[in-house]
TINUVEX-825225 format. One record per residue (C-alpha): chain; x, y, z; residue number from 1. Coordinates in pm, 1 decimal. Example, Ala and Ser with C-alpha at 12.3 -4.5 7.8 and 13.67 -1.06 7.14 Angstrom:
("A",(1230.0,-450.0,780.0),1);
("A",(1367.0,-106.0,714.0),2);
This chain:
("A",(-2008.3,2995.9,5330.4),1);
("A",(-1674.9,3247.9,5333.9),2);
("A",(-1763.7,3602.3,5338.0),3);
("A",(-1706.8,3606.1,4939.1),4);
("A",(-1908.3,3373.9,4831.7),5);
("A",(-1692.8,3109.9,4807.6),6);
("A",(-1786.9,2757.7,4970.1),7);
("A",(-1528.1,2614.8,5250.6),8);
("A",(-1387.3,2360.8,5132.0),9);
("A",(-1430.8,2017.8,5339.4),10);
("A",(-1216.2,1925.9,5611.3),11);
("A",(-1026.4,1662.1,5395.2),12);
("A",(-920.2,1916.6,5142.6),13);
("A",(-792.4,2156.0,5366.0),14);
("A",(-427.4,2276.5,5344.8),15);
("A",(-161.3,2300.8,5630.0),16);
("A",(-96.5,2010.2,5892.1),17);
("A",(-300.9,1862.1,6171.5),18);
("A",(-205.2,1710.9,6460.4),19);
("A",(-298.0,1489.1,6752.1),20);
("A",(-172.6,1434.1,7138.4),21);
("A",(-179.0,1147.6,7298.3),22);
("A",(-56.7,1042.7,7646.5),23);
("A",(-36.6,718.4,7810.0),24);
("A",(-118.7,818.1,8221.0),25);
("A",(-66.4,563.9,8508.8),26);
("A",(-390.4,396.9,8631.7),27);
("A",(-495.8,429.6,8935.9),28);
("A",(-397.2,118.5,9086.8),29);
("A",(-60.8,172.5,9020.1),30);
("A",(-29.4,513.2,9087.0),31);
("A",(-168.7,331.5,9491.5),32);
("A",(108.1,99.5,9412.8),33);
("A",(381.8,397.0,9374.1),34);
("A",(236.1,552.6,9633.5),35);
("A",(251.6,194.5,9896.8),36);
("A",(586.8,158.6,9798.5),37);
("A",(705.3,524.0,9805.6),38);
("A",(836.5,500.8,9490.0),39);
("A",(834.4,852.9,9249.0),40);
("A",(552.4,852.2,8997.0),41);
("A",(682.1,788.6,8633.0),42);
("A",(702.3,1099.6,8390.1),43);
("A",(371.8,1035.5,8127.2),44);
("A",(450.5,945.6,7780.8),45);
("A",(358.4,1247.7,7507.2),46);
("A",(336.0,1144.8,7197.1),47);
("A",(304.3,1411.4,6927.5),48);
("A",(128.9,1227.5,6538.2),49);
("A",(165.8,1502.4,6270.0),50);
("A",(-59.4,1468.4,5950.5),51);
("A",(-95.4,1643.1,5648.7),52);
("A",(91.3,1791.2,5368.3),53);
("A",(306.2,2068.9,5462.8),54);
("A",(475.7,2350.3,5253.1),55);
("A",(811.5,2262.1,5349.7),56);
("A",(844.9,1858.9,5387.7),57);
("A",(1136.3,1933.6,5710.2),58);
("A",(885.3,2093.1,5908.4),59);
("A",(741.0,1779.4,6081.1),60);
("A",(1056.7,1651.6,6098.9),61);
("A",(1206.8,1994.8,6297.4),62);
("A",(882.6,2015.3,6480.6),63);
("A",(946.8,1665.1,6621.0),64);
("A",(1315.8,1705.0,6719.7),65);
("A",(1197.4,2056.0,6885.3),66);
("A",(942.8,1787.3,7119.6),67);
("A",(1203.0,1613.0,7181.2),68);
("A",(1478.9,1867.7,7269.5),69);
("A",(1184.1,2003.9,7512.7),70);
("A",(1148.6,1643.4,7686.2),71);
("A",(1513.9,1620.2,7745.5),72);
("A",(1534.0,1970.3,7893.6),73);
("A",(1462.9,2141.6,8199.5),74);
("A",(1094.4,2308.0,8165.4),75);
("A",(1180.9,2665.1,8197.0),76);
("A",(1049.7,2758.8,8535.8),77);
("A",(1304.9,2506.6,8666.7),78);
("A",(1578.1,2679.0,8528.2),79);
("A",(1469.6,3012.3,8636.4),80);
("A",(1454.5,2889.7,9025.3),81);
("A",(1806.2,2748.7,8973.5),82);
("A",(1961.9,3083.8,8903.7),83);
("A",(1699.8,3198.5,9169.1),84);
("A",(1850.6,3008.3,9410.1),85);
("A",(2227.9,3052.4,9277.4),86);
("A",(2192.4,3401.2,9311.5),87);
("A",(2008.3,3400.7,9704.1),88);
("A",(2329.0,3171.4,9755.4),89);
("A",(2543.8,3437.7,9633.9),90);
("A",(2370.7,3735.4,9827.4),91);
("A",(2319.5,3583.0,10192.5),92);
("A",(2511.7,3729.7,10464.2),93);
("A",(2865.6,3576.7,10495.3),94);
("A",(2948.5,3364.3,10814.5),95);
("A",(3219.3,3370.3,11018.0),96);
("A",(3380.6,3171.4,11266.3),97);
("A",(3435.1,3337.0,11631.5),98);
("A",(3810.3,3311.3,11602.1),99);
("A",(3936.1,3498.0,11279.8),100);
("A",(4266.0,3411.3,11051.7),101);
("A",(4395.2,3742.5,10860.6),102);
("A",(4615.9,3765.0,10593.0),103);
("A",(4687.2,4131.1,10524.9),104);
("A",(4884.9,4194.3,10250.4),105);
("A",(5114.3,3859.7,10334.8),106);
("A",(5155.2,3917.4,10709.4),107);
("A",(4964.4,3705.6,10926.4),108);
("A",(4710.1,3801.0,11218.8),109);
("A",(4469.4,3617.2,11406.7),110);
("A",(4208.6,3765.5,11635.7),111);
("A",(3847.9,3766.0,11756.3),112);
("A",(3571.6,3853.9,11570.8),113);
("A",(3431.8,4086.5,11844.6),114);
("A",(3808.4,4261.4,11821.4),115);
("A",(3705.1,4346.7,11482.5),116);
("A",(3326.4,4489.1,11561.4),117);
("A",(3471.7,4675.8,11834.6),118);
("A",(3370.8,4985.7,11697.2),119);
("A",(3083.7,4994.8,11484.5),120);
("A",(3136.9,5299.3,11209.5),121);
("A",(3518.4,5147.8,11131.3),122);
("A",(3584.4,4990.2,10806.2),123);
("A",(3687.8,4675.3,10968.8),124);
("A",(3314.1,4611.0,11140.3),125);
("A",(3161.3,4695.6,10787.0),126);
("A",(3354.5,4434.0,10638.8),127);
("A",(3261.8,4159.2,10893.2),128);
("A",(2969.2,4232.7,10926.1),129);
("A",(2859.0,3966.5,10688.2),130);
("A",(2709.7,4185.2,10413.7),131);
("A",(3010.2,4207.0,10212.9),132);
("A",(3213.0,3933.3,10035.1),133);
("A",(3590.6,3889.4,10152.3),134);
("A",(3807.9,3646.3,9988.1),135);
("A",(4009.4,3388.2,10140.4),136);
("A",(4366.4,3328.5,10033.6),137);
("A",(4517.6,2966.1,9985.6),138);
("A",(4502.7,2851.9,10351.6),139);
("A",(4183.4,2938.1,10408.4),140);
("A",(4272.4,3291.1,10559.8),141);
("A",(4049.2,3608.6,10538.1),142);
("A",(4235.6,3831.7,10283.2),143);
("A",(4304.3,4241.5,10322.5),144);
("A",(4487.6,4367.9,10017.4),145);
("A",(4621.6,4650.2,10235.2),146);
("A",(4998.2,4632.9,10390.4),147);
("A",(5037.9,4487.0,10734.9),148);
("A",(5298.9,4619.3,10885.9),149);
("A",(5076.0,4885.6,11119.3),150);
("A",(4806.6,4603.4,11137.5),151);
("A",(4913.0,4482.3,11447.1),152);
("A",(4913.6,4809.5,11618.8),153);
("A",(4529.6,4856.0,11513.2),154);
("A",(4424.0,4547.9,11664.9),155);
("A",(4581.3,4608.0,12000.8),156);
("A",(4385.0,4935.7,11977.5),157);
("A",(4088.5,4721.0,11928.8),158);
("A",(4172.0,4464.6,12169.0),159);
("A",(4307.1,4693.9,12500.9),160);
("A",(4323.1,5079.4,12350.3),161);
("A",(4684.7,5026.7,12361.2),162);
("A",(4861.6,5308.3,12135.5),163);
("A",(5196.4,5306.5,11922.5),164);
("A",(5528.2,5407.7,12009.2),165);
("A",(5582.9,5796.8,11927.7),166);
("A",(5813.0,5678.7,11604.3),167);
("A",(5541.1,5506.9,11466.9),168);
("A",(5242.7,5738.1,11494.1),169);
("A",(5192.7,5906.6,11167.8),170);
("A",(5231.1,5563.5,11013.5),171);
("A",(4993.6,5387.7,11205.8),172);
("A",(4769.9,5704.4,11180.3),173);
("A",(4749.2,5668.2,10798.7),174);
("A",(4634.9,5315.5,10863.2),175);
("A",(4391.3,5429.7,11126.1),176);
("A",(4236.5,5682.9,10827.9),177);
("A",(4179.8,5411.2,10543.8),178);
("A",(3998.4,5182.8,10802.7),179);
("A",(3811.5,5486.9,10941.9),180);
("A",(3851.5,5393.1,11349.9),181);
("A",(3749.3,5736.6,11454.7),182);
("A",(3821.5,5651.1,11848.5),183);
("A",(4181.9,5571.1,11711.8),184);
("A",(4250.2,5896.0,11512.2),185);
("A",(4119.6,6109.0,11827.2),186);
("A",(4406.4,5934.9,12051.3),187);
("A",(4666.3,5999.0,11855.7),188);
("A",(4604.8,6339.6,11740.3),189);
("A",(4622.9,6419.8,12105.4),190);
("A",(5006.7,6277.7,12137.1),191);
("A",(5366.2,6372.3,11939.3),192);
("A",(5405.8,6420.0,11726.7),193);
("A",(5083.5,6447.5,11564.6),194);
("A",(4951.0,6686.3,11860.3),195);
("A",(5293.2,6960.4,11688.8),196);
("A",(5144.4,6932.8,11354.9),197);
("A",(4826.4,7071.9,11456.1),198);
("A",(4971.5,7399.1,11612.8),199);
("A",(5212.9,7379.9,11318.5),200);
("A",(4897.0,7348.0,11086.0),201);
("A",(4751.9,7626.3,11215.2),202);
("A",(5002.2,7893.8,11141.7),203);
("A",(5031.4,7706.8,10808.3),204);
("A",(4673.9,7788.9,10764.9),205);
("A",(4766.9,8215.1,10774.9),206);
("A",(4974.5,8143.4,10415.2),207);
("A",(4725.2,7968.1,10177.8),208);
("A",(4976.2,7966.0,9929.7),209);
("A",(5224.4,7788.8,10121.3),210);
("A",(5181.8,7476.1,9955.3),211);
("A",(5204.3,7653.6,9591.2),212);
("A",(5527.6,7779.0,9720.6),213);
("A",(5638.0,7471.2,9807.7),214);
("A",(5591.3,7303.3,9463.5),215);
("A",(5728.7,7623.8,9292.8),216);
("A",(6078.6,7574.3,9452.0),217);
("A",(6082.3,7202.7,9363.7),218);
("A",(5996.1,7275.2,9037.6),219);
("A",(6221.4,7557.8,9006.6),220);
("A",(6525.1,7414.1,9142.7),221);
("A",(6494.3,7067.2,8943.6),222);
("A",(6474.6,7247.2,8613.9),223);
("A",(6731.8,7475.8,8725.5),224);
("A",(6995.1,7193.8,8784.1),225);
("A",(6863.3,6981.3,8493.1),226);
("A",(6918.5,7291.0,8257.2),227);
("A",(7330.0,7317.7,8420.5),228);
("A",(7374.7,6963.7,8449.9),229);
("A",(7439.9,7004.0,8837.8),230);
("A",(7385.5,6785.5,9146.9),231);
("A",(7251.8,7113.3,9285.8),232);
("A",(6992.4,7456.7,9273.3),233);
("A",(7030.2,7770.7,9436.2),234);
("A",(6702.9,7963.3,9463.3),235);
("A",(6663.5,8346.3,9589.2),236);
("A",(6314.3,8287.0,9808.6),237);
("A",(6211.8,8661.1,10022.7),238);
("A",(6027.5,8546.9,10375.8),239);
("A",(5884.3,8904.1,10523.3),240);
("A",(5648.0,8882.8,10821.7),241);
("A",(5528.1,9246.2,10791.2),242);
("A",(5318.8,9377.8,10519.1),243);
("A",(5448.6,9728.1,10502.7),244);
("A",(5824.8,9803.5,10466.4),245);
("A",(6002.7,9891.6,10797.2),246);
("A",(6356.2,10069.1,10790.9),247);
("A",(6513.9,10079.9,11101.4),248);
("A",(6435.5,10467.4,11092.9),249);
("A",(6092.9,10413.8,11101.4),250);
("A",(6097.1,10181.3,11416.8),251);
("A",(6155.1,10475.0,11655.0),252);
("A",(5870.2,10706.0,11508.9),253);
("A",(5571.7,10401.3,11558.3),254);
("A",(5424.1,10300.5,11896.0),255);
("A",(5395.9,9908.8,11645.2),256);
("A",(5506.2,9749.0,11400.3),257);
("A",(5145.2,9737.7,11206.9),258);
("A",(5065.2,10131.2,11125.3),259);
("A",(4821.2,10219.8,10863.4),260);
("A",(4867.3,10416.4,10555.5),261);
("A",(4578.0,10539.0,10293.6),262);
("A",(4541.4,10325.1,10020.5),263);
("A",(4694.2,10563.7,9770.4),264);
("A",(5038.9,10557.4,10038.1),265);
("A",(4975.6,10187.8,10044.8),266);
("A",(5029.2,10144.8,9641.2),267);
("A",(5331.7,10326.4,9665.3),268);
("A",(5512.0,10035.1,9882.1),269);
("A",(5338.4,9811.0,9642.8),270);
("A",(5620.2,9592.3,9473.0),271);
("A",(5741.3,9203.2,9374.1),272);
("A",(6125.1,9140.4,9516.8),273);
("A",(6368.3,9054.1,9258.4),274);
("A",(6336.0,8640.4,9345.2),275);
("A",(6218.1,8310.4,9242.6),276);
("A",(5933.6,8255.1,9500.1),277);
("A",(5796.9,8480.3,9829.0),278);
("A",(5606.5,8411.2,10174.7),279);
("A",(5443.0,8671.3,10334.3),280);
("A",(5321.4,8841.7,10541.9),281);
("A",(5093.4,8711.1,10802.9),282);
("A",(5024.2,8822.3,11128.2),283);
("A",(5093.0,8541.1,11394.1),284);
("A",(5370.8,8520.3,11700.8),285);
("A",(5570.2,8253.4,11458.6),286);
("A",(5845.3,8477.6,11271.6),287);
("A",(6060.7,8484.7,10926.7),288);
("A",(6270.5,8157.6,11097.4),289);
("A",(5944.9,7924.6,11255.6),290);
("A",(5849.1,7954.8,10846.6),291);
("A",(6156.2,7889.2,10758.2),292);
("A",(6239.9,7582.8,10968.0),293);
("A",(5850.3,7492.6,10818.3),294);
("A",(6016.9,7510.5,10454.7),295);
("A",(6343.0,7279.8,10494.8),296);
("A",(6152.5,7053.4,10685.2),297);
("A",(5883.2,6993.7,10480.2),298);
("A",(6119.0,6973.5,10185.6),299);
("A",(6260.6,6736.0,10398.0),300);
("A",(5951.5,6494.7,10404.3),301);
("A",(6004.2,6490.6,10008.5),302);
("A",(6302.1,6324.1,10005.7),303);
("A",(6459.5,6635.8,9928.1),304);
("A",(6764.3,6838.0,10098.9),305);
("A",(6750.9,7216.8,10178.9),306);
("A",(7018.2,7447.2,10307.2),307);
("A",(6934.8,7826.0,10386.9),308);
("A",(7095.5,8102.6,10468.2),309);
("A",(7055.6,8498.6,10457.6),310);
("A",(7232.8,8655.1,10198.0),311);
("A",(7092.7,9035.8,10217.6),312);
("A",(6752.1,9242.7,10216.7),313);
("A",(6573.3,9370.6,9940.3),314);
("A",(6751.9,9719.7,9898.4),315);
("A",(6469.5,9851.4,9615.4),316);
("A",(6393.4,10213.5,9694.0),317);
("A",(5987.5,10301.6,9716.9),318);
("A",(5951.5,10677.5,9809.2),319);
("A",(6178.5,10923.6,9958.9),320);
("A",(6435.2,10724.6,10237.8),321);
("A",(6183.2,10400.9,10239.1),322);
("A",(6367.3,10107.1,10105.2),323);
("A",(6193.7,9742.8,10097.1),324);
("A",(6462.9,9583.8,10360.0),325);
("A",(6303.2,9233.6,10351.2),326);
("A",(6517.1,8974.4,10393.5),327);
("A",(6657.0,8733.1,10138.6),328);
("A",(6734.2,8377.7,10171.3),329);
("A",(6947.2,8221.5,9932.1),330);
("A",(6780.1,7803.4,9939.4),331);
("A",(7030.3,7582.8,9807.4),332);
("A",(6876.8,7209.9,9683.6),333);
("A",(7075.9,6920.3,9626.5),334);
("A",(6946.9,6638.5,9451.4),335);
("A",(7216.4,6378.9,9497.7),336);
């Protein structure tokens, strides 16, 4: 009886499909006759019997080819424990043979594997180390996409602690960086001519604004040259070590060069020379020509050529018989 009153209607009359499994299993004596021979047990048979009418006739028919698409595949769990397993291959540590062919960037090396572990916070030991994937180029060669041609002096480092000639220092020291060998970068920061850029550094450090200054004449001096159509710039650049104006009157009349002023005395020397770019002042032993040689030599390391000379001192007058008197250089930049 349905909640409504209505009788259920018998079995025979009711709509939709019905269905019925049957399998055909081994018996048991030949399942002990697989088993004897060691032979694998055959798959059992499923057969799936549709009855019934069905409100669209391609059901049983879509149903059945569903079975047997099923049958044919891989049950599921199978194919989730091959990419399981695909991806565990993927992800286990890397192995590597005790003798170890390089190729970095197209030059050829061949070393220990201990040479490369020799230090154990380098770049180098992280990448052997087996965690990391490293591809292998035709030949069957380790592969570094990084240029060789200071590789060789790294791995006598690692091998003996040998270091590189003087000439080759700063290049192999910019290798020594990107594969992080801290023992490496101590050595030769001790030696030429990396141990002169340090003290070099340091006074560098007194003008924050030196490397500003440095662009600003580039810059300058290419439009400049661009804008005549010339193969060269000339550039007016003031270099005063003193912060206060000196005249050689007031020399005599101060125990030092550094005297002090009130402020309101102080704004009255207060003024920007008449040029394209200034340095100073600092207070350091290294004078108006140690900054200078700094300049052209950095220039220098840009590809580009400096001459300087002094053509004068700022002759603007401040108060009473003080002038400015700091000296002008006159920079002249050729670019071919």
């Amino acid at each position: 009886m349905q909640p409504n009153g209505s009788e259920e209607p018998p079995p025979s009359e009711r709509q939709g499909p019905s269905f019925s499994i049957s399998s055909s299993l081994p018996s048991a004596s030949r399942v002990r006759r697989f088993v004897r021979e060691r032979r694998a047990l055959p798959l059992p048979r499923v057969m799936v019997v549709f009855s019934g009418d069905t409100e669209n006739p391609g059901d049983a028919m879509s149903s059945s080819d569903s079975a047997q698409d099923d049958f044919r595949k891989p049950s599921t769990p199978n194919r989730i424990l091959g990419k399981v397993l695909q991806r565990s291959t993927l992800n286990s540590p890397q192995e590597f043979p005790e003798v170890i062919p390089l190729n970095v960037g197209g030059t050829y090396f061949t070393t220990r594997l201990s040479t490369l572990r020799r230090y154990e916070d380098t770049m180098l030991a992280a990448m052997f180390s087996g965690r990391h994937y490293i591809p292998r180029d035709a030949e069957g060669r380790f592969f570094i996409d990084r240029d060789g041609a200071y590789f060789g002096d790294i791995l006598n480092f690692l091998r003996e602690g040998e270091l590189p000639h003087r000439d080759r220092v700063r290049a192999v020291y910019r290798e020594a960086q990107y594969y992080a060998i801290g023992p490496l970068l101590d050595n030769l920061e001790d030696i030429q001519p990396l141990t002169g850029e340090k003290v070099r550094q340091s006074f560098l450090d007194l003008l924050p604004y030196y490397k500003d200054n440095l662009k600003s004449i580039v810059e300058i001096a290419k439009l400049r040259a661009m804008q005549r159509k010339a193969r060269f710039a000339k550039l007016k650049i003031c270099v005063y070590k003193e912060e206060m104006p000196i005249t050689p009157y007031e020399r005599p009349l101060f125990n030092s060069l550094r005297f002090e002023r009130t402020e309101s005395e102080a704004k009255l020397f207060e003024h920007h020379c008449d040029v394209d770019v200034s340095f100073g002042p600092w207070e350091a032993v290294a004078d108006v020509y140690d900054l200078l040689h700094c300049i052209v030599g950095d220039l220098a390391e840009l590809g580009i050529s400096a001459e300087q000379q002094c053509i004068g001192v700022c002759d603007k007058h401040l108060i009473n018989h003080y002038y400015c008197k700091r000296p002008i250089y006159e920079f002249k930049i050729t670019w071919w």
